[in-house]
C-alpha positions as CSV (number, residue, x, y, z in Angstrom):
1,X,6.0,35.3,8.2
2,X,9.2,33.2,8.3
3,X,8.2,30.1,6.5
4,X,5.2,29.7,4.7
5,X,3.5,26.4,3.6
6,X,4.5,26.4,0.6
7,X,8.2,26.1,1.8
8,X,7.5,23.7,4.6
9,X,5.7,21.6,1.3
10,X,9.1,22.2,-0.4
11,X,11.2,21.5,2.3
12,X,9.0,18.3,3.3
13,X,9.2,16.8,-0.2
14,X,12.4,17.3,0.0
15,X,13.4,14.9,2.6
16,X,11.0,11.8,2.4
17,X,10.6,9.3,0.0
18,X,7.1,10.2,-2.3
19,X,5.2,7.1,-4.0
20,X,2.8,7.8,-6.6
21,X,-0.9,6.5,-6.8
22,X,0.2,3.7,-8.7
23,X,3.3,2.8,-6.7
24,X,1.5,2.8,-3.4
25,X,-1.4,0.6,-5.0
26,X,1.6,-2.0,-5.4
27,X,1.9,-2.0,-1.6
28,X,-1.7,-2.3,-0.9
29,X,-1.5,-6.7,-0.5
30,X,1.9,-6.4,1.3
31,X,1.3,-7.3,4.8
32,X,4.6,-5.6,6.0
33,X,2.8,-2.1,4.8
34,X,0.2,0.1,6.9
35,X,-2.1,3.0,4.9
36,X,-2.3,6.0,7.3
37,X,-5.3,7.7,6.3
38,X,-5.0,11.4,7.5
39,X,-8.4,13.0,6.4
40,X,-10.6,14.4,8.6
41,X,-13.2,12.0,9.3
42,X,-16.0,13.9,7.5
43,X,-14.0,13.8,4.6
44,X,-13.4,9.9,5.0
45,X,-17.2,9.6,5.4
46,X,-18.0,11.3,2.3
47,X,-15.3,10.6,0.0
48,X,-14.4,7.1,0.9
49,X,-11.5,5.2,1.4
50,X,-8.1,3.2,0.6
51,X,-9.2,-0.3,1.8
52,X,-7.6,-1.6,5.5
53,X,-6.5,1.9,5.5
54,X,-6.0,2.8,9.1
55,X,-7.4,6.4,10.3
56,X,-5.6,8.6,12.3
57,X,-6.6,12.1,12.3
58,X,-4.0,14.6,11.4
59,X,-3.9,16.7,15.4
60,X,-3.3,12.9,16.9
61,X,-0.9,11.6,14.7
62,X,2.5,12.8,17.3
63,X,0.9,11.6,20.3
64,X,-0.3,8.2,18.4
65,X,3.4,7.7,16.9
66,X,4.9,8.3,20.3
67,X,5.9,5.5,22.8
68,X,5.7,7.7,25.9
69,X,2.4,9.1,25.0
70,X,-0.4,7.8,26.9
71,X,-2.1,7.8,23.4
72,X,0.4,5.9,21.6
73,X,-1.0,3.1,19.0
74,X,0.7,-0.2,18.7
75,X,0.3,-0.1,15.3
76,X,2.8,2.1,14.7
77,X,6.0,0.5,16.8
78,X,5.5,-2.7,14.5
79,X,8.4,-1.9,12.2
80,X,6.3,-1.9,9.1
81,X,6.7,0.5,6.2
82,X,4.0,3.2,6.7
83,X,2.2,5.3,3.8
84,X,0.5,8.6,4.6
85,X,-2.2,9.8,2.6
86,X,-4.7,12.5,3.1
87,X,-6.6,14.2,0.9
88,X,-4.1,16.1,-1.8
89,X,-0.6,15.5,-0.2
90,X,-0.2,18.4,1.6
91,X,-0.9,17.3,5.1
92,X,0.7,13.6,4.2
93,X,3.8,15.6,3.4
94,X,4.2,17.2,6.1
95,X,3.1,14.3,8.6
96,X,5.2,12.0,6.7
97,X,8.3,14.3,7.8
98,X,7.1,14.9,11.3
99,X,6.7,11.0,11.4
100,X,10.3,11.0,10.0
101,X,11.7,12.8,12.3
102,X,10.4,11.6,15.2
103,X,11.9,8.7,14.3
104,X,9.7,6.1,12.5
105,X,11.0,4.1,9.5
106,X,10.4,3.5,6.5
107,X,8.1,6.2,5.7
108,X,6.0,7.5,2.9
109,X,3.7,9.4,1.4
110,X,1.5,9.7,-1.9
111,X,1.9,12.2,-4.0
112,X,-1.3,13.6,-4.7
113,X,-2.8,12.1,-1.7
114,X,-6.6,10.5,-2.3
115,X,-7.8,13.0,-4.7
116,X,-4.9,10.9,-7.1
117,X,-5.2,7.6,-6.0
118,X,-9.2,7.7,-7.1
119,X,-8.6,9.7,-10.0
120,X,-6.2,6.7,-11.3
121,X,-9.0,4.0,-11.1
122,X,-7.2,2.3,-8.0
123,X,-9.6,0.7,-5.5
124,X,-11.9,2.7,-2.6
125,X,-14.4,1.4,-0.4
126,X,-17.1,3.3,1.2
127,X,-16.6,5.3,4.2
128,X,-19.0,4.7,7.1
129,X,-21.0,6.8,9.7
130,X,-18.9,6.0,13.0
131,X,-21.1,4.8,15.5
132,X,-21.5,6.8,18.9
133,X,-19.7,5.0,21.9
């Protein structure tokens, strides 16, 4: 194996800007800021969530970012600053630097993911059975 995860983690971290819990709870109000939530739904379900979090599941997030993409999400060309979570920081690493380099700015991600951000106190809301279309 060339690169393990543990040196894409490294190599991840080392490029983009990492908030902890506490930092990224600062950002929760600001309306300039988006929470990309990159759990798997079952795990939003169970676990909860950051509120006015949006959800983008971790396999979408490339084609959801890009312009071209007949999946693209207007959310993301709004020029906002946009903090990736999932549920320890290993995903939200490395789609904070796929994110990155594809060319979306600011970017962010927090360290420890969700597993931190509840273990500090800071505010969750229920997650909810989606509803079949």
């Amino acid at each position: 194996m060339k690169k393990g995860y543990r040196q894409l983690l490294d190599e991840a971290n080392a490029e983009i800007e990492v908030v902890s819990p506490e930092e990224a709870a600062g950002l929760l109000e600001d309306d300039g800021t988006i929470f990309v939530d990159l759990r798997d739904p079952r795990e939003v379900e169970r676990d909860g969530k950051i509120p006015g979090a949006r959800h983008v599941t971790r396999g979408m997030l490339e084609f959801w970012i890009d312009p071209e993409s007949p999946y693209h999400k207007p959310f993301f060309g709004s020029g906002k600053t946009f903090v990736f979570f999932c549920a320890g920081g290993w995903r939200s690493a490395l789609a904070t630097k796929t994110a990155q380099d594809m060319g979306l700015t600011p970017v962010k991600h927090i360290l420890g993911g969700y597993t931190a951000w509840k273990a500090a106190g800071l505010p969750v809301e229920p997650g909810q059975k989606k509803k079949a279309d």
